[in-house]
C-alpha positions as CSV (number, residue, x, y, z in Angstrom):
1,X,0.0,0.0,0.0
2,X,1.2,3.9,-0.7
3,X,-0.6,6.8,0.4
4,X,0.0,8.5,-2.6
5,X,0.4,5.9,-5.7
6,X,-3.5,4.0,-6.8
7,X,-3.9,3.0,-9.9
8,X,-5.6,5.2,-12.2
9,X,-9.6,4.8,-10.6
10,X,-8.2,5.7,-7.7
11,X,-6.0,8.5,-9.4
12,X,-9.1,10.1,-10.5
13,X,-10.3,11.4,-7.3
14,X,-7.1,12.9,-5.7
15,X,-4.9,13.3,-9.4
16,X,-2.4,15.9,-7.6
17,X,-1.4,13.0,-4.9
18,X,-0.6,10.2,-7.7
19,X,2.3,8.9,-8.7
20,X,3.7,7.4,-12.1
21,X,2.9,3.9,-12.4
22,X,6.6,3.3,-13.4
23,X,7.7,4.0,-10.0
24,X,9.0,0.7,-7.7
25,X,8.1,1.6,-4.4
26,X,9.7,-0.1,-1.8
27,X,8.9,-1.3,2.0
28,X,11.5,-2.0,5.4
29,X,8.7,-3.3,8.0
30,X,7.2,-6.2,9.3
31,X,3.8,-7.8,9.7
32,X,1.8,-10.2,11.0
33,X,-0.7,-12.5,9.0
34,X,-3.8,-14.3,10.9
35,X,-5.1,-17.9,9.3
36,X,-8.6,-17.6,11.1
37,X,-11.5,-15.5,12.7
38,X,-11.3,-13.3,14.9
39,X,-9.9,-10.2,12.3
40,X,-8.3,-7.4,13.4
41,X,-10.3,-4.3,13.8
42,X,-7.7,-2.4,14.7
43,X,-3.8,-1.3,14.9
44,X,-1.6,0.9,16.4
45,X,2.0,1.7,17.3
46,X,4.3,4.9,18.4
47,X,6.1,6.6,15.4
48,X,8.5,8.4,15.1
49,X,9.5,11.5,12.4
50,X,12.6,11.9,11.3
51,X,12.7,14.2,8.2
52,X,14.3,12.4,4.6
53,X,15.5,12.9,1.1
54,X,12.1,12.6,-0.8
55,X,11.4,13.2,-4.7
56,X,8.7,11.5,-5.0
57,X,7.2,10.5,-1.6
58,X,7.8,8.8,1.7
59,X,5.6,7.2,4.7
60,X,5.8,5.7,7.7
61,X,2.6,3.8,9.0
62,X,0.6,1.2,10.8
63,X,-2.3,-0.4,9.2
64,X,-4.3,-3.4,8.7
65,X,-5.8,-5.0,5.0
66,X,-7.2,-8.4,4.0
67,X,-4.3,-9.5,1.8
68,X,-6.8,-9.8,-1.4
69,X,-3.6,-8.7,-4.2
70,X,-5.6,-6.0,-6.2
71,X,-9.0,-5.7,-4.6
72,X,-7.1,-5.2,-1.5
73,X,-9.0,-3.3,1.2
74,X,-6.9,-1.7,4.2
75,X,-7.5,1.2,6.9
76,X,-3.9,3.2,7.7
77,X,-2.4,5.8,9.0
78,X,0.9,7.8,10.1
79,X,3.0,10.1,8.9
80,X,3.8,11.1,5.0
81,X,5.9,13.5,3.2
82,X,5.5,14.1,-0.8
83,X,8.8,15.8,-2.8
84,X,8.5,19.5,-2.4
85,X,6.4,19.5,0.6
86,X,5.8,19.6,4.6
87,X,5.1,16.2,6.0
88,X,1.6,15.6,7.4
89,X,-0.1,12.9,9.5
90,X,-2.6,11.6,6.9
91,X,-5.4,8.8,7.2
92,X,-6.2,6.5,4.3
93,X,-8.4,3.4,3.4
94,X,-10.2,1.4,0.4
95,X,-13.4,0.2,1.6
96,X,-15.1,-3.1,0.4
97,X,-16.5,-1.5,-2.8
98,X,-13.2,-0.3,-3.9
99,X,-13.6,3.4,-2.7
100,X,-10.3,4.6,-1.9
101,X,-9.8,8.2,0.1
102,X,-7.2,10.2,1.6
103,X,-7.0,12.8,4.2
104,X,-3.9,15.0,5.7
105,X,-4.2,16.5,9.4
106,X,-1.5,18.3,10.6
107,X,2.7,18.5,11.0
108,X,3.5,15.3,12.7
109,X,5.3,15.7,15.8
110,X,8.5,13.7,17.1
111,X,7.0,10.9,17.5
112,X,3.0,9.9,18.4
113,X,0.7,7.3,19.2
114,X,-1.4,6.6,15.8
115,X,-4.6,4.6,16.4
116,X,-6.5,2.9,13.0
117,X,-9.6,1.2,14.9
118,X,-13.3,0.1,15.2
119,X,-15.1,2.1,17.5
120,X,-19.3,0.8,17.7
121,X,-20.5,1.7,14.1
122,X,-17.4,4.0,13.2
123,X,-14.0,3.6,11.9
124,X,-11.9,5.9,13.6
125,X,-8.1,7.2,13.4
126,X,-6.1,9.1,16.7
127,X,-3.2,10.7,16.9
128,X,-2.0,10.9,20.8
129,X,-6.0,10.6,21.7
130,X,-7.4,12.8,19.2
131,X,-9.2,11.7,16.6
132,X,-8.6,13.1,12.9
133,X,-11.1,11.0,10.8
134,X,-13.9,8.8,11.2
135,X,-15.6,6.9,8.3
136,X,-18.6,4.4,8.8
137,X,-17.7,1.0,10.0
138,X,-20.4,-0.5,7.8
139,X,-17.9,0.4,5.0
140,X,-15.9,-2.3,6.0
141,X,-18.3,-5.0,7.4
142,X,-17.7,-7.6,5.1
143,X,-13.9,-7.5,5.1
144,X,-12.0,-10.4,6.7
145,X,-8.5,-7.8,7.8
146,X,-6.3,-10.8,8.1
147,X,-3.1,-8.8,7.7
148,X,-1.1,-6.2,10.3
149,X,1.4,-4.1,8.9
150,X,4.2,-1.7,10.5
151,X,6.3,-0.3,7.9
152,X,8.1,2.5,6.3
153,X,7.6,3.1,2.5
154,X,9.5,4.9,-0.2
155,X,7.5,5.1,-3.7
156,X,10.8,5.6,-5.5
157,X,14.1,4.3,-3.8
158,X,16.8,5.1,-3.8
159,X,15.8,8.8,-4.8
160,X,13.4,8.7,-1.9
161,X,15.1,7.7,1.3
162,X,13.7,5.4,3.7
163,X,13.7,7.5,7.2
164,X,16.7,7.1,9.8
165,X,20.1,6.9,9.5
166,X,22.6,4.5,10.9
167,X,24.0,6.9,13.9
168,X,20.0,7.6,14.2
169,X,17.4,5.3,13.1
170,X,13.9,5.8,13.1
171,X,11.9,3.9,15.4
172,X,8.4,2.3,15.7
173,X,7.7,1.0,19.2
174,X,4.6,-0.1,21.3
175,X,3.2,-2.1,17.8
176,X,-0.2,-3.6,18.5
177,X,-2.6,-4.9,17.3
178,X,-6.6,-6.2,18.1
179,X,-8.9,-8.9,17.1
180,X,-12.5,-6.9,18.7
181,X,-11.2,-7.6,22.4
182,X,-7.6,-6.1,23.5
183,X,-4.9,-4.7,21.9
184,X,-2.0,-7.4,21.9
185,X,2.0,-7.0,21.0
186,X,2.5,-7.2,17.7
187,X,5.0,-10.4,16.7
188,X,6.4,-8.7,13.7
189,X,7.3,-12.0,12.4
190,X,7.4,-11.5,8.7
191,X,9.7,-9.1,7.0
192,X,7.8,-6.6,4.5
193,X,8.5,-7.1,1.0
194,X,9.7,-5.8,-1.7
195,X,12.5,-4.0,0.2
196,X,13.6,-0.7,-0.6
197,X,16.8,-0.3,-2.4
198,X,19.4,1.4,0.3
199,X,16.7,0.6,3.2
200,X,17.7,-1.5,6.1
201,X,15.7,-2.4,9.2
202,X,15.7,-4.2,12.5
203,X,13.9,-5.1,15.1
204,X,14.3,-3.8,18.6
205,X,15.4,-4.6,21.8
206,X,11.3,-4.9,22.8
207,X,9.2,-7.6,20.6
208,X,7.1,-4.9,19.2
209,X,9.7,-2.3,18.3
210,X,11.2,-1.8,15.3
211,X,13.8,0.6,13.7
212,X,14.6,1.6,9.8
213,X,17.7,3.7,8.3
214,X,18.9,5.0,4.8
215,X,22.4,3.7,3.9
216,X,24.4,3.1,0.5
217,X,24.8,-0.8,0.6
């Protein structure tokens, strides 16, 4: 998933936040995949900003989809900066229908506590306790979200640089997720693919904590 590259339906509604399709975005994350029922109705983790070399654009988010290839549906959000422009915290989703949006909120701070969840008959996105965006959960009702992600995201490595660097990497801690009960640690047990060209990442000394960095292999 990228916040700001859809193929061209989606292109149509926002046209100034696409990408070229020849671009080969690249990811340095993990994720967790369920096999079974209960689905996870929600994600969230601690992210931090660290500002990047970015032509085309960059992310850093937490999120969860239902794996489906190109009907995929997901609900995300984080932090994203486009070439030429201040980074914002930004919400996103495609819904069971195929209706994709996207939002921007404001300068992302630090590092904060970003919150894609159910709440009763609303899907609703926080950042540190305040929520940015809600949507109707009945947009998502039939959608089995089998798939956590935590990941940074570069839509064209190695121009864009994934965020950190070696004497400073950029961390995601506190990664959770929830199946319509608790929020749990995140395993992180698979390694996000395709990787980004000059992109490293690691996991951290916690289970749920993971850190990326930019370096010339």
């Amino acid at each position: 998933m990228n916040i700001w590259k859809r193929r061209a339906s989606a292109c149509g509604l926002l046209l100034l936040l696409c990408s070229p399709p020849a671009l080969a975005r690249g990811y340095e994350g993990y994720q967790d995949e369920l096999g079974n029922a209960p689905w996870y109705d929600g994600s969230r983790a601690r992210i931090q900003y660290q500002d990047t070399v970015v032509v085309v654009d960059v992310a850093v988010w937490s999120g969860i989809d239902d794996g489906r290839g190109d009907d995929i549906a997901w609900i995300q959000g984080g932090w994203g900066k486009r070439g030429n422009a201040s980074a914002k915290v930004y919400w996103e989703y495609r819904d069971k229908d195929g209706q994709w949006e996207l939002g921007e909120d404001i300068a992302p701070a630090a590092e904060a506590l970003y919150v894609q969840q159910r709440n009763g008959d609303q899907v609703e996105w926080l950042r540190d306790g305040v929520i940015y965006k809600t949507v109707p959960w009945s947009q998502f009702n039939t959608v089995n979200f089998m798939k956590a992600q935590f990941t940074a995201e570069a839509n064209d490595p190695p121009a864009d640089h994934i965020p950190g660097t070696l004497a400073s990497k950029n961390q995601v801690s506190a990664a959770q997720v929830r199946r319509g009960v608790a929020y749990a640690d995140a395993p992180l047990a698979i390694q996000s693919l395709p990787e980004a060209t000059n992109g490293h990442v690691e996991k951290g000394d916690e289970a749920n904590t993971l850190r990326t960095w930019y370096a010339e292999d």
